[in-house]
C-alpha positions, 0 to 999 in steps of 0.5 A, spaced: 303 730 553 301 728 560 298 733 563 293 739 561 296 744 556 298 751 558 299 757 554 307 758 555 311 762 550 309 762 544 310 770 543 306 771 537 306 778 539 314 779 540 315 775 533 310 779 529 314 785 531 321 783 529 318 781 522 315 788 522 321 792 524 324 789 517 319 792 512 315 798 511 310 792 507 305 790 513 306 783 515 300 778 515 302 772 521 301 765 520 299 760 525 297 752 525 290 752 528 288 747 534 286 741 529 292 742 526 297 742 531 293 736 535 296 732 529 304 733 532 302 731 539 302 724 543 296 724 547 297 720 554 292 725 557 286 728 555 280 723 554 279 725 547 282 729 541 276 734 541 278 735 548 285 736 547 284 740 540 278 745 544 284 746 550 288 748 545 284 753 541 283 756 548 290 757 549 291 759 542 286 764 543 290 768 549 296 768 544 292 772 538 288 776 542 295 779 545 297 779 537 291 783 535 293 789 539 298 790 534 298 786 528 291 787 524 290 781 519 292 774 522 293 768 518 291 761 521 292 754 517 286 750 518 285 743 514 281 738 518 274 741 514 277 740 508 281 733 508 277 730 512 270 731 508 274 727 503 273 721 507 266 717 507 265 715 514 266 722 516 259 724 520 256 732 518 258 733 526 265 732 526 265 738 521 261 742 525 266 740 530 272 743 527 268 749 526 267 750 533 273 749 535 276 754 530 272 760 532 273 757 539 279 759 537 279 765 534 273 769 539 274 776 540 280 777 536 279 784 533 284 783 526 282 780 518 282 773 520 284 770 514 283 761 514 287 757 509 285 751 506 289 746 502 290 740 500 298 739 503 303 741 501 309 735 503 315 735 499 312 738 493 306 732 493 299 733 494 296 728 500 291 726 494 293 724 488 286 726 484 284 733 487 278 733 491 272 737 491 270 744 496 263 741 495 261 739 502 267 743 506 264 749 503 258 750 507 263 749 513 268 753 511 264 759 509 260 758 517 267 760 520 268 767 524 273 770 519 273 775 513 277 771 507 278 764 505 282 761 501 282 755 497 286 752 491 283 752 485 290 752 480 290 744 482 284 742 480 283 747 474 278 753 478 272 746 477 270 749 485 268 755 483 262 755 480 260 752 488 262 758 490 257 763 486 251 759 490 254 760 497 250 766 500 256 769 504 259 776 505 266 772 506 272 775 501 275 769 498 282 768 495 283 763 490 290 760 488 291 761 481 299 758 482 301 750 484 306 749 489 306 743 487 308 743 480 315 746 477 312 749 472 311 756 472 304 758 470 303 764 464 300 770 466 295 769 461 294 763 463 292 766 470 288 771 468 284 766 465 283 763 472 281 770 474 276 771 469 272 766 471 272 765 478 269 773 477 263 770 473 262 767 480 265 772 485 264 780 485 271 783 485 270 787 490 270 780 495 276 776 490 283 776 493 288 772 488 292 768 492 298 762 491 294 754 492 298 753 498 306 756 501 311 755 497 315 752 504 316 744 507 321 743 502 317 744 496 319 749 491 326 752 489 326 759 491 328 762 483 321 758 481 316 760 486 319 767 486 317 766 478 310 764 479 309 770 484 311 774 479 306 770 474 300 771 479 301 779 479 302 780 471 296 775 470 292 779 475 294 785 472 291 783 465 284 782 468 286 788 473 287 792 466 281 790 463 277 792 468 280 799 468 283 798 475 289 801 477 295 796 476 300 793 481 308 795 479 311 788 478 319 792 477 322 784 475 319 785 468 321 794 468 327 793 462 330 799 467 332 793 471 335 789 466 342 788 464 343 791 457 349 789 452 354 795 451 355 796 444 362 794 442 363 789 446 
């Protein structure tokens, strides 16, 4: 990169209508956000990578604001508060950085703002081989212009979610309760474990069952991550049902839809 970045043609607007076209489901859109995408460039112009990032969100702030007037919910990808909290030499103001950069990005844009946070997802691998703490990205995290956080809490066993209960936010917060970097598919009861503790700390009006990370970037075969979703659902239908919440139809486990063997045969 030797010069300033611009907007180009990102169409965010044009690819969300093709998706949605091809469902009567609504469709969420996903992006990387700025400190995200400055990792993929060569900087030969900017003086710094603040500077780049802070363009960055402004460009990427055009493209969702014009999205937004179509798609009601966007999805943005934002890890520098979380990874890089784990390094010790990291000062308070460089997380506060990546905060202002992230609702630099995200000013004005009228839809549910969804931040994912994880700890990667490369090739099936974790970026850490011990799981860290949400502990000192949390405040950052929950100091973000968006409706619902994720955060993974399956890797590391729900040990984070008693820091949630002492964060004052109106914030939803979505926890993963299947690894993607892990091939084998979590019980439903063993989901439903997870849930149950996390509403010790998070009201269920403001909990949102989610997946670690994506099951994408060569990561898992699409036949396990299609069963560990179907886990998520059934293990939420559990607590779902000891709640007396209505409860979400999960058709692969309907014996109507099952092969039966014919008598005689």
């Amino acid at each position: 990169m030797t010069s300033a970045v611009t907007r180009g043609p990102l169409e965010y607007a044009a690819v969300w209508k093709t998706a949605q076209r091809m469902t009567d489901k609504p469709v969420k859109f996903g992006t990387s956000s700025a400190q995200i995408l400055v990792r993929m460039l060569w900087n030969e112009h900017y003086r710094s990578d603040h500077e780049l990032i802070m363009d960055l969100a402004a460009v990427m702030n055009e493209e969702l604001r014009d999205l937004a007037t179509s798609c009601p919910s966007s999805r943005s990808r934002s890890r520098g508060t979380t990874t890089r909290r784990c390094a010790p030499d990291t000062p308070d103001s460089e997380l506060q950085f990546f905060s202002d950069a992230f609702n630099r990005e995200v000013k004005g844009v009228e839809a549910e703002i969804w931040v994912h946070t994880c700890w990667g997802n490369p090739s099936q691998q974790r970026l850490f081989r011990e799981v860290p703490s949400y502990e000192r990205a949390l405040p950052y995290l929950l100091d973000l212009d968006a409706d619902v956080v994720t955060v993974e809490c399956a890797s590391s066993n729900g040990r984070d979610l008693a820091l949630l209960g002492k964060q004052r936010t109106k914030k939803k917060i979505a926890i993963g309760v299947v690894s993607h970097t892990n091939t084998v598919v979590e019980p439903p009861d063993v989901v439903a474990d997870l849930i149950r503790r996390a509403l010790e700390h998070i009201p269920p009006e403001r909990l949102i069952i989610s997946t670690d990370c994506g099951f994408g970037r060569e990561g898992l075969s699409r036949r396990i991550a299609f069963y560990k979703c179907v886990a998520l659902v059934q293990g939420t239908n559990i607590v779902r049902r000891e709640l007396g919440l209505p409860e979400a139809r999960v058709r692969i486990a309907d014996p109507r839809y099952a092969f039966a063997a014919v008598p005689g045969r």
